[in-house]
Structure formats: structure tokens, C-alpha cells
N, C-alpha and C positions, 0 to 999 in steps of 0.2 A: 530583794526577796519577793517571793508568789507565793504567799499563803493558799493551798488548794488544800479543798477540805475532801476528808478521806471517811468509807464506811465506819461504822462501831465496829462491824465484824472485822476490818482491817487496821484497827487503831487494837482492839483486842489483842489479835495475834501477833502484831510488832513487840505490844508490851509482853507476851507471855516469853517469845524466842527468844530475848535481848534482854529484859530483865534478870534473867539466869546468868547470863552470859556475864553482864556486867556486873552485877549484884549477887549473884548465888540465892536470889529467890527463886524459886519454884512456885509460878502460882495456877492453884489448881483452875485454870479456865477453860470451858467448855463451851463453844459455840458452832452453828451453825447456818450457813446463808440458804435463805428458800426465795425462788422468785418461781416465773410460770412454765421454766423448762425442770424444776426439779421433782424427780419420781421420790416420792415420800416410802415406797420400800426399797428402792436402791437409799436411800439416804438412812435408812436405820441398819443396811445393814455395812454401811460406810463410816456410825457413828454409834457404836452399843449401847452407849450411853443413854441415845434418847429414847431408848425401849426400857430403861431400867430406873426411871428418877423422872418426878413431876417438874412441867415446863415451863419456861413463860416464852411468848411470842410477841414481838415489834416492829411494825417501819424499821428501816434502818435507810431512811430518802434524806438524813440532813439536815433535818429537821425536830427541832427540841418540842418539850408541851406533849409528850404521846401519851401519858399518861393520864397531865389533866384535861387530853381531849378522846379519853375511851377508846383510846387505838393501842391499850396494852394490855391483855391477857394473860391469868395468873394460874398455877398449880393447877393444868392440863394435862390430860396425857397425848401421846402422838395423834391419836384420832380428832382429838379436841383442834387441835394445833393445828390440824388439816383441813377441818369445816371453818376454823377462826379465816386462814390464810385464802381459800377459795371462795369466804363469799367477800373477803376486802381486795382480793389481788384485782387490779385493773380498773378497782373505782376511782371516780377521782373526787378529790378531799381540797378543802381550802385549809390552809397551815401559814399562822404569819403573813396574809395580804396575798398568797401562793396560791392557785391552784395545780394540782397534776392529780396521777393516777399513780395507784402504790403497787411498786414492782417488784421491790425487794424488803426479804423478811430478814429478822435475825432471831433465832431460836437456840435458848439457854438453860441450864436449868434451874428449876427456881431454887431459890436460897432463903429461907426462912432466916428470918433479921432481927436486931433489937436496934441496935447502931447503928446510924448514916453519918458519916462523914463526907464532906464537901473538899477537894482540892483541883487547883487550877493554876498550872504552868504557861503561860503566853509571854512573847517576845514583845519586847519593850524597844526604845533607839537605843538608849544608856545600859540596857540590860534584859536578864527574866525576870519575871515579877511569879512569885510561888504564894500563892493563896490556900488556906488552910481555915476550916470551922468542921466544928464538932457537931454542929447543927446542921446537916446535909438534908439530901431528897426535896419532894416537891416544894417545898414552902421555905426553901434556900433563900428567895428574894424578899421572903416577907420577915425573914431573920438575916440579913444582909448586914447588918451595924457588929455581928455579933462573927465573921470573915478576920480574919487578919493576914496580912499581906506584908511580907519583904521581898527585895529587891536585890538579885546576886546579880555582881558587875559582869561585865563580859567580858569572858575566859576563867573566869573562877566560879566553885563548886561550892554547892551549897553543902556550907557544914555545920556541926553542931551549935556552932553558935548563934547562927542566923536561922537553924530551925527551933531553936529553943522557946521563943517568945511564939511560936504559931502552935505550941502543944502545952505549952504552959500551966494550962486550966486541965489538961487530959488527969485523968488518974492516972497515979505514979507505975500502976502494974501495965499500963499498955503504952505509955511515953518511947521505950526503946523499940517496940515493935514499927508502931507509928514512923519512928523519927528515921529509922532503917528502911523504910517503903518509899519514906517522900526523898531520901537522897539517891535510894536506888531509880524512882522513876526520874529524877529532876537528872541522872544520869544519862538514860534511854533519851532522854528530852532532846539531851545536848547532842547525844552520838549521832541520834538517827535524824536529826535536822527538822524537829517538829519545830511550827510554829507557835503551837497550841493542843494543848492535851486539858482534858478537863475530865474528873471523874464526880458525878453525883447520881445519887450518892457510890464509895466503897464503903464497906462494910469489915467485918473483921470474924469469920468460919474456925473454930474451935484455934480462937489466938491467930490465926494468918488473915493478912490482906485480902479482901478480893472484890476486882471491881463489878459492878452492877451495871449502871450506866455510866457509857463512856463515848467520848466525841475528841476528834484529833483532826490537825490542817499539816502539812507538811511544807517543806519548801522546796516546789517543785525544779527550781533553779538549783537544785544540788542532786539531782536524779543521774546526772554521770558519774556521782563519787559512791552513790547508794543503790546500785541494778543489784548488788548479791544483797545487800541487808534489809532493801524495802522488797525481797522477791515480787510477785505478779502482782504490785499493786497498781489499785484503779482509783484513779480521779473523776467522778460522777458528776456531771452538769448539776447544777442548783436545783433543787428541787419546783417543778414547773415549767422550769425550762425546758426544751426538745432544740435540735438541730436541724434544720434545713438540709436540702440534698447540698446544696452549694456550701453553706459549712460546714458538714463533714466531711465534703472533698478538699475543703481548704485545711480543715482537721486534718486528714489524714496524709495531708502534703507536707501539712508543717513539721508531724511526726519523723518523718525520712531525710530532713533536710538540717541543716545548720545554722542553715539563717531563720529569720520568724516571719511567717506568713500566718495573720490573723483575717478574719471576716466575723461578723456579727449582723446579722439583719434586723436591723430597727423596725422599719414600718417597709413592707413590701412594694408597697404604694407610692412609696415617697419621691418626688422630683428632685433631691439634693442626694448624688451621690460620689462616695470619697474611694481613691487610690492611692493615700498615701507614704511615702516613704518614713519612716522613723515613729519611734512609738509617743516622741512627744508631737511630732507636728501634727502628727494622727489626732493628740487629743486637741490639739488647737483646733486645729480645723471643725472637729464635732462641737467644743464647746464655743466654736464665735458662733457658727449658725445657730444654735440653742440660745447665745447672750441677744444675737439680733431677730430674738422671736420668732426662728422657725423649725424649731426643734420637732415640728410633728412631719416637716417634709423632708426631712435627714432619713434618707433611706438605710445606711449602715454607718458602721463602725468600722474600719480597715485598716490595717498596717505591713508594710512588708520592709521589712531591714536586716541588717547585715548579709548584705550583700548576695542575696541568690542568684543562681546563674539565669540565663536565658530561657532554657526549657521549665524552667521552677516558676519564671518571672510569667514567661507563658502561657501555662496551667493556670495560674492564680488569675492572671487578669481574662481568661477566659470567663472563669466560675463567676466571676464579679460582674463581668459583660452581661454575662445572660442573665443575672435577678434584673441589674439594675434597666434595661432594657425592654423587661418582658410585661403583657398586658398596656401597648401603648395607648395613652385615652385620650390626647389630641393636645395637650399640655405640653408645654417644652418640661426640659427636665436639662439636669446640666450635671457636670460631672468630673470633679477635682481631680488632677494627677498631679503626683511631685512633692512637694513635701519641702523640709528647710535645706541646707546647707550641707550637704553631706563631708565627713572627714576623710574618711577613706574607700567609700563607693565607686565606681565607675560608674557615672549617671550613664553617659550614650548604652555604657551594655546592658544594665539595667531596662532603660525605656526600649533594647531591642525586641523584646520579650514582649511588651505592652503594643509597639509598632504591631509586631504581628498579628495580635489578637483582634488591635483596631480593623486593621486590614481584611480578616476573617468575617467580622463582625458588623462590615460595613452596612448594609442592608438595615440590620436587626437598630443600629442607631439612627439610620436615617428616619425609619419608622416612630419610635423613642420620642421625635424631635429632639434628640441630645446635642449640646453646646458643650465643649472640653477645654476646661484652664487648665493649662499647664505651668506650673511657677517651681522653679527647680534652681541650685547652686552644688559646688563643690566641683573634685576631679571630673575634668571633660564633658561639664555642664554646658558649652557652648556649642558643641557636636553635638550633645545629644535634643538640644534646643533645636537647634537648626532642621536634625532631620524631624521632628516634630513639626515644625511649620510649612515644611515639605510634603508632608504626610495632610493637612488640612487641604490643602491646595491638590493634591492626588484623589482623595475620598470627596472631597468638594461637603466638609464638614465642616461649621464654624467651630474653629478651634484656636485658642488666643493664646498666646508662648511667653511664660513672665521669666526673666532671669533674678537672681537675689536681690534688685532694685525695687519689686514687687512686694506690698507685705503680705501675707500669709490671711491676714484679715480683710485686707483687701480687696482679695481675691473671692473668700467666701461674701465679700456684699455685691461684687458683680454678678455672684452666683445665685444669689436673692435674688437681684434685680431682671432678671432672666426669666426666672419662673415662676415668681410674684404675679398673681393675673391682674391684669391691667384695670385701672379703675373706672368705671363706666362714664360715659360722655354728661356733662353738667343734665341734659336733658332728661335720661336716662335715669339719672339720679333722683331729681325731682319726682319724675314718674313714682319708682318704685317706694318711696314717704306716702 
């Protein structure tokens, strides 16, 4: 499972389509997304609504707290909503240890309240866990003892039984309303493959449901069974985060392909960098260099597995060449290929694709001062060793060739010991006390 967390405006409009569908609720929701390409009178006359009912406007970056940090705006009208949105788009805000700039709005209409209700749907190993308090909105954690929480197994729905003890305390005239919302949404929960649906508060508009604030993750590992039910939905980076040109050319390879091609740029700077095969040796490899304390010269994050072809393999270790490469400062730098044991990879045709790039790239490593371990097993790992060791001795690169007798940790401490700077001569040392 990939928990990938999804807009409010797109966690809304899943529950409004598929609620009906599945449940026969109708819920009245009205939203709309503002960021710096939207024309605010093409959008009124896209959206009647917002010219006819007072607004409220929000972040909608993934980020929780908007309210108790004066980034939420209440009973507006469109003009309001336009100077609100223009003088915050593009600033940038600290949120949660975060910094970025605010791109995207979500604008609704406001809803005068008496009631906040609190519920929260999240996937568990053993099951969903369905949290329910009548004591919703901002100060949910400061009334947190007052939550009540069951646990429906996996494959079965949550029924009246199991929602009984989480409405309990409600007055008896809204119990059925209530108890009809949480199994209709704990349905949408299930269909549409969320990981996590959280509403605080909903509320309840002359007797019906409706949410206020709302935040949902999806699992983005089930997007080939969900193209017609999650239509044009977008997975937005973490709020502060941005991509590099080199990953979102590896983004946008991974997207067309079958196999998984990842990159992540740690420190640009950095003398430790990684090509590896599978997504656990991937994380080996980043967390031994992090265990043997050099987590600040771990230039990326990488993985590429199941199996891509040549021209895929190609592309990817091009993108990777040139961060890891560029800005040489006279430091070795060294730079992992290979990864554990493959089951059913073709290692030789694999590393043909990396051969290439090396070849291409030869210059830009020279310069680098780059040194390449290679430590690699599984189908045709001995071919594709060999022309790797072939390949050192052609480029005239030091480049060292491990087979599965190699450990994997091993390898990251010869890679330390590489670009670790040397400790000054006894006399040297003296001096500088």
C-alpha cells in the first residue's frame, strides 16, 4: 500500500459522486479550486453559486492548522475571496517545520454552524479503524479522551452494531441520520481505495450531513483498477517540497512505464551517490550510509526495479549522471550501482542501459573524481559483471565489480572510505590546536 495524500477539493468531489452511488446520499457540496492561472470571472460564470451565497476561502497545500494559523477566511463575497487569494498566492508560509509558497485555494460556501462533528476512517494491518466524537472542529485534540474508536475487520462493513457505541451519547432524533453518513462514507472508504478520509469538523444543514473540513490519502497502488472512479485525480508533492529538473524527468518516465523508476535529491552537494536496483536494497544502502554517519554526503535516494527495458534504463541513469556529477569541487565522490539478488531481472540487460550512459558520461565522471561499486546477483549477473569490469578498464575509471559474496554494507563503507577526507598528517594536527 502508498498512502499518497490527495487535495480537500479532491477528497470532496470523490465523496459527493460515489456517495450517491453507493449510499443514495445527495450531499449538497459546493467547491471550488483557485490557484495563479484562475480568471475569477470566468470562474463565476463556471460556478453560479459563488456570485450568490457568502464564502469561505483556504490553502488547500496538505496541510492541517489553517485556521488556527489565520490562513482561513470567513463570510466573503467573490471580491473578498479575490483580494484574500492575491495578496497570500505565492507567499511563502512556514506550516508544521514546512516552508513553501501557497498555490492552490479551495473556495466554499460558508455554512453557518451549531454542531461539529469529528470522524476518521484510516487503514490499520488487522483492519479500518472508524473514529467518531461529537466534539469536532479546532480543539478536537484538546477534547481527544472524548473520540471513540472501533475497529471493522478486513472485508466486512461496518454495521450497526459496531457504529452503535461511537453515536451512543448523540440525541436520539439525529442517531439515524448520523449512523446512515458514517456507513455510507466507511463504504466510499472501502470502494474507492482510501487510505484515510478524515472530516473535522461535518456538520449537519437543515438535518443532512455536510462536510466542512476534509483531508483523504488514497492508495495509489490501486490506480489501474480506479482510472474511471478517481477521474483526473492529482497527487501533489508534500507541502515545501518542489522537484528538481532530473526528478521530474524521472517522474515523468516512471509514469509511462511499468516498471518503477524513483529519484529523490537529498543534498546536491553530496559525494555518496546511489543506482540502485529494488526498493529494499535502495533503502539499505541509504540507511547504512546514514548508520555509519554520513547521511549529510548521501547525495540521493534511487531505485529502479521490475525490470525496465534498456532505453528506460538509459534515460534514468542519464538523469542520475548528470546531478550526481555536476559542480565538481575536487573531492572524490563515489557512486553505488546494483542492488541485492534479483529474482527475475535480467541483470546484463539491465546494466545495458547504465553501460551506455556511463560511456556517454565519461568525461563529466572523470571531472566528478567519481569511483563505481558495482555489487549485483540473480539471472545473468555474471555477464553482466563482467562487461562491467570491461567497461572500468575501457573508460579507465576506477570501478570495482562485487558479485552476491559482497554485502551490501560492505560496499557503502568502502564508499565512505573513498570520499571521507583524509586526516591531516600528525604534524598538521598539532599545528592547527
Amino acid at each position: 500500500m502508498a498512502r499518497k495524500k490527495i487535495r480537500e477539493y479532491s477528497s470532496k468531489r470523490l465523496l459527493k459522486e460515489h456517495l450517491k452511488r453507493l449510499a443514495g446520499i445527495d450531499l449538497d457540496i459546493k467547491s471550488a479550486q483557485v490557484n495563479e492561472k484562475t480568471d475569477f470571472s470566468a470562474l463565476a460564470d463556471a460556478e453560479p453559486w459563488i456570485n450568490s451565497t457568502r464564502l469561505v476561502v483556504k490553502p488547500d497545500m496538505l496541510f492541517g492548522k489553517r485556521g488556527k494559523s489565520g490562513l482561513v477566511a470567513l463570510n466573503l463575497d467573490l471580491s473578498g475571496v479575490e483580494a484574500f487569494v492575491k495578496e497570500r498566492l505565492g507567499k511563502e508560509v512556514e506550516m508544521q517545520g514546512c516552508k513553501g509558497p501557497i498555490t492552490t485555494f479551495i473556495v466554499e460556501p460558508f455554512v453557518p454552524h451549531d454542531d461539529e462533528y469529528y470522524l476518521s476512517i484510516v487503514s490499520e494491518r488487522l483492519g479500518t479503524a472508524v473514529s467518531f466524537s461529537e466534539c469536532g472542529g479546532v480543539e478536537i485534540e484538546e477534547n481527544w479522551d472524548r473520540v471513540k474508536t472501533v475497529v471493522v475487520p478486513t472485508e466486512q462493513t461496518l454495521t450497526s452494531d459496531l457504529v452503535a457505541p461511537l453515536i451512543a451519547t448523540l440525541p436520539l432524533e439525529v442517531r439515524p441520520v448520523i449512523e446512515n453518513f458514517l456507513q455510507g462514507v466507511f463504504s466510499v472508504y472501502i470502494d474507492l481505495d482510501f487510505t484515510l478520509l478524515e472530516m473535522n469538523p461535518f456538520t449537519l444543514v437543515n438535518g443532512a450531513p455536510y462536510p466542512l473540513d476534509m483531508r483523504g490519502e488514497l492508495d495509489d497502488t490501486a490506480a489501474f483498477k480506479q482510472v474511471k472512479k478517481w477521474g483526473d485525480i492529482e497527487f501533489p508533492l508534500p507541502f515545501g517540497r518542489t522537484m528538481s529538473a532530473a526528478e521530474e524527468k524521472i517522474h515523468s518516465l516512471d509514469e509511462k512505464t511499468g516498471a518503477s523508476l524513483k529519484l529523490t535529491i537529498l543534498n546536491p552537494k553530496g559525494h555518496i551517490w546511489t543506482m540502485v536496483a529494488g526498493g529494499g536494497a535502495s533503502v539499505i544502502y541509504a540507511d547504512t550510509v546514514g548508520d555509519l554517519g554520513y547521511a549529510n554526503e548521501l547525495g540521493n535516494y534511487a531505485e529502479y526495479s521490475g525490470a525496465p527495458n534498456e532505453q528506460e534504463t538509459l534515460h534514468y541513469a542519464r538523469s542520475l549522471l548528470d546531478v550526481a556529477t555536476a559542480d565538481p569541487d575536487g573531492r572524490p565522490r563515489a557512486l553505488l550501482i546494483g542492488g541485492g539478488i534479483a529474482n527475475f531481472t535480467d541483470v546484463a540487460a539491465t546494466f545495458s542501459g547504465i553501460i551506455k550512459a556511463l560511456r556517454e558520461k565519461q568525461a563529466q565522471l572523470k571531472a566528478a573524481n567519481m569511483r563505481i561499486y558495482v555489487r549485483r546477483g540473480g539471472p545473468n549477473y555474471q555477464k553482466g559483471l563482467q562487461k562491467m569490469r570491461e567497461l572500468g578498464q575501457e573508460l579507465g575509471i576506477p570501478l570495482d565489480v562485487y558479485g552476491p559474496e559482497a554485502t551490501m554494507t560492505g560496499i557503502c563503507k568502502q564508499a565512505i572510505d573513498y570520499v571521507k577526507p583524509s586526516p591531516l598528517p600528525l604534524p598538521f594536527q598539532r599545528f592547527m590546536r
